[in-house]
C-alpha positions as CSV (number, residue, x, y, z in Angstrom):
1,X,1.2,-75.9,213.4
2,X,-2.0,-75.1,212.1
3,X,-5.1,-72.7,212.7
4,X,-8.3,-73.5,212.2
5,X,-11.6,-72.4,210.0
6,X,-15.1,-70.9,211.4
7,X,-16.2,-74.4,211.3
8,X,-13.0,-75.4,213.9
9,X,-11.5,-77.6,211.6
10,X,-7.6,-77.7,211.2
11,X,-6.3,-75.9,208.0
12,X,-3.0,-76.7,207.2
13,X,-0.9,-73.0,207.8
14,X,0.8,-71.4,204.8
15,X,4.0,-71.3,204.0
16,X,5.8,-67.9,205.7
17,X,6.2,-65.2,203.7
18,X,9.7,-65.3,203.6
19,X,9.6,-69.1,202.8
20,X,7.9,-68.1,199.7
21,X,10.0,-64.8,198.4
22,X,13.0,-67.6,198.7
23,X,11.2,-70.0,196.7
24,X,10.3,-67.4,194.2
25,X,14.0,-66.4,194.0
26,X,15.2,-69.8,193.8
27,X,12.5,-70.5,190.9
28,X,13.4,-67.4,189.0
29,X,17.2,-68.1,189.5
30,X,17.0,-71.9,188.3
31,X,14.8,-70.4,185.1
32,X,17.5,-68.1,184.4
33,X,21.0,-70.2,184.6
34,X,18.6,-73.2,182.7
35,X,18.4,-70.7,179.9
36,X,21.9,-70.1,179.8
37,X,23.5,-73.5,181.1
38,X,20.7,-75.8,180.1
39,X,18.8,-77.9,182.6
40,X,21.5,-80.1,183.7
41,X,23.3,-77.0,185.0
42,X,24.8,-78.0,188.2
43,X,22.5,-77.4,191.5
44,X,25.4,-75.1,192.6
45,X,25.2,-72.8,190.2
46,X,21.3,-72.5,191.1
47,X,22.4,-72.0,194.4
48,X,24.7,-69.7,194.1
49,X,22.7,-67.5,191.8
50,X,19.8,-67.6,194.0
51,X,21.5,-66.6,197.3
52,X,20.7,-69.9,198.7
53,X,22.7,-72.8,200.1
54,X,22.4,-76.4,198.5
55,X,20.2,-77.5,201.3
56,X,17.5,-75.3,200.6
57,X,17.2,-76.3,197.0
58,X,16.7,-79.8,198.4
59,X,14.4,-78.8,200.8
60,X,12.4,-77.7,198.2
61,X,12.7,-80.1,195.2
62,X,14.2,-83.4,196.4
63,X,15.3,-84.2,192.5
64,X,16.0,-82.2,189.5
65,X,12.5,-83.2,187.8
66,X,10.8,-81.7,190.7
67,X,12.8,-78.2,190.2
68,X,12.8,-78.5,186.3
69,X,8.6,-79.4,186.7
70,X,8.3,-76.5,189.2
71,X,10.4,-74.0,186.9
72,X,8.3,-75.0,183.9
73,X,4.8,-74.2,186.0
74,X,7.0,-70.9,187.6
75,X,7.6,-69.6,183.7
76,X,4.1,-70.7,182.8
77,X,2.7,-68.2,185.3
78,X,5.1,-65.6,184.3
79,X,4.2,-65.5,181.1
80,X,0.7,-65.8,181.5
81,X,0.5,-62.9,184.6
82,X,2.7,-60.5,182.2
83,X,0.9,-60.8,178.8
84,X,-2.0,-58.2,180.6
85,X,0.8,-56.1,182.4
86,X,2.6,-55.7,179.1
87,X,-0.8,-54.7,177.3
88,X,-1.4,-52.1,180.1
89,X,1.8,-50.3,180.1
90,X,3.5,-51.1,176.5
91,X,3.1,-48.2,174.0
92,X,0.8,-49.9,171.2
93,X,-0.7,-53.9,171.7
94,X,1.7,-54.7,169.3
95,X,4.3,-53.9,171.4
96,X,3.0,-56.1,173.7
97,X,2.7,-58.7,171.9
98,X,6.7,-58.4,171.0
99,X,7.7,-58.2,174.1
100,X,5.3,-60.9,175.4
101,X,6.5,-63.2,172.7
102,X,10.1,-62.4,174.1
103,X,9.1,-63.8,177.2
104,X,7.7,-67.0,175.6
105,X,11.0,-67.4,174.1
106,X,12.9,-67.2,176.8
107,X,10.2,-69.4,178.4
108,X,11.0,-72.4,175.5
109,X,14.0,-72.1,175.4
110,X,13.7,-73.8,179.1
111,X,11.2,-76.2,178.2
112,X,13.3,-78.2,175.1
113,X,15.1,-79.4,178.0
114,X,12.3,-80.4,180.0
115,X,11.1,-83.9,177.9
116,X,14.9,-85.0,178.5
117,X,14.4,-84.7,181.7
118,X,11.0,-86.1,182.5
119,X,11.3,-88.5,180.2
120,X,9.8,-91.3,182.3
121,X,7.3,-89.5,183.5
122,X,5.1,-89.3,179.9
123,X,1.9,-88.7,182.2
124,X,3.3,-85.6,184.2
125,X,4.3,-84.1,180.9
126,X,1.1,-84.4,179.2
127,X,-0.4,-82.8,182.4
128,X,1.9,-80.0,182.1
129,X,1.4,-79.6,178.4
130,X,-2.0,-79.1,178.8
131,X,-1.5,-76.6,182.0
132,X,0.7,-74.8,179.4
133,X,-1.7,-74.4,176.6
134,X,-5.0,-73.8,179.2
135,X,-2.3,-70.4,180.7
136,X,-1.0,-69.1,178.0
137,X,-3.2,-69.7,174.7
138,X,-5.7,-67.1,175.8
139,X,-3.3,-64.8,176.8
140,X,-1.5,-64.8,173.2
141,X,-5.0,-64.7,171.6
142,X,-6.1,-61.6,173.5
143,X,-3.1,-59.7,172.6
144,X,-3.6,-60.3,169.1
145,X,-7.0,-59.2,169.3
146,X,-6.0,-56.4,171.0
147,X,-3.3,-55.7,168.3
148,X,-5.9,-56.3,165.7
149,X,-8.1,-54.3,167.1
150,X,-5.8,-51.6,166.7
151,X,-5.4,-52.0,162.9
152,X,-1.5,-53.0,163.8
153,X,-1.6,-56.5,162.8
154,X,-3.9,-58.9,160.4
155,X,-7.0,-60.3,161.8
156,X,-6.4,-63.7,160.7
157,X,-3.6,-65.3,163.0
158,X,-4.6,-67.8,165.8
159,X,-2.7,-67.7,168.8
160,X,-2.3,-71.8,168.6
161,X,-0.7,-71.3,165.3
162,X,1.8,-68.1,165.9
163,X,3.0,-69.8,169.6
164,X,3.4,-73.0,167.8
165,X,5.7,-71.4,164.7
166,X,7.6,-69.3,167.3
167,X,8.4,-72.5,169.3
168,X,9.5,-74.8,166.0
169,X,11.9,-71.7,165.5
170,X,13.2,-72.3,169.0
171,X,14.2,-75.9,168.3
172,X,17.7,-75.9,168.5
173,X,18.4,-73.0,169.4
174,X,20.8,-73.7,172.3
175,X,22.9,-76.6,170.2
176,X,24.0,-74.1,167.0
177,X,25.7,-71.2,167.7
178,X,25.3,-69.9,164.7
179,X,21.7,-70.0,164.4
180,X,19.8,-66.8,166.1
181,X,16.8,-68.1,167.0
182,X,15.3,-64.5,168.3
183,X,16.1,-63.3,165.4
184,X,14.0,-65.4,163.4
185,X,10.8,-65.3,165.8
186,X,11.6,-61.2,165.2
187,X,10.8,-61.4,162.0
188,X,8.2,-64.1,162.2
189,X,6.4,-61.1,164.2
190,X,7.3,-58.0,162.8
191,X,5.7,-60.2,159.5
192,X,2.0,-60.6,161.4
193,X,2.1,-56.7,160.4
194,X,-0.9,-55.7,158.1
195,X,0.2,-55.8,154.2
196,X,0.7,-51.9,153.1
């Protein structure tokens, strides 16, 4: 069904509120077991961890390149939507910032497995590459000029270049159990601290 404009011309209708919290859900759920179980982690698992049956998942993303793509865009809007909430209600920027970065790492940690899966689709991923750095390059730049700002960090870091050093350190970090990727990005921030 549809409903029409002032002009009387059919708009397609929205999806129903409830339509969307269970997409949402689903999207959030799928983020979290593909941090923990990888993207290939089985559909049910998704499922089961979004409250959902199979069916519904399908509903939504006929293949898993069209949940993985829709996850990847989900966490990009996370990430970009919290870096101001974080700079609102954190203690100090700088705060923000770590807990902002946390969130990015949680966020790559997804996306190493996204090229495996989209691998034939070389186009798509470029597009989303670029929806990536367009959402969340000015977000990371605005809380380091906020931390800046503040005298908590050095005024010399690019977002480009810190978001690109904390996602080399996330290479891996899912195939080595005994490398602590977190802990490395840790102190890669605690080290954007001014020199005393």
């Amino acid at each position: 069904m549809s409903t029409e404009d002032s002009a009387g011309k059919a708009q397609p209708r929205s999806k129903r509120a409830d339509a969307v919290r269970n997409q949402q859900a689903l999207l959030a759920a799928a983020a979290e077991v593909f941090v923990t179980s990888g993207v290939e982690a089985p559909i049910r698992e998704i499922a089961a961890r979004a409250g959902v049956g199979m069916g519904t998942i399908y509903r939504h993303f006929p293949t898993r390149a069209d949940l993985v793509t829709a996850v990847y865009r989900h966490q990009i809007e996370a990430c970009a939507e919290a870096g101001p909430r974080l700079l609102a209600a954190a203690d100090s920027p700088f705060a923000a910032l770590r807990q902002w970065i946390d969130l990015f790492v949680d966020f790559l940690v997804t996306k190493h497995g996204l090229a495996g899966v989209l691998h034939s689709d070389s186009a798509g991923f470029e597009t989303l590459h670029t929806y990536f750095l367009d959402r969340l390059l000015p977000v990371c730049a605005d809380l380091l000029r906020a931390a800046a700002a503040a005298g908590e960090i050095r005024s010399d870091i690019e977002a480009y270049a810190l978001m690109r050093g904390v996602g080399n350190l996330c290479i891996g970090a899912g195939s080595d159990p005994r490398y602590d990727a977190r802990r490395l990005v840790g102190l890669l921030v605690t080290g954007l601290g001014r020199p005393r």
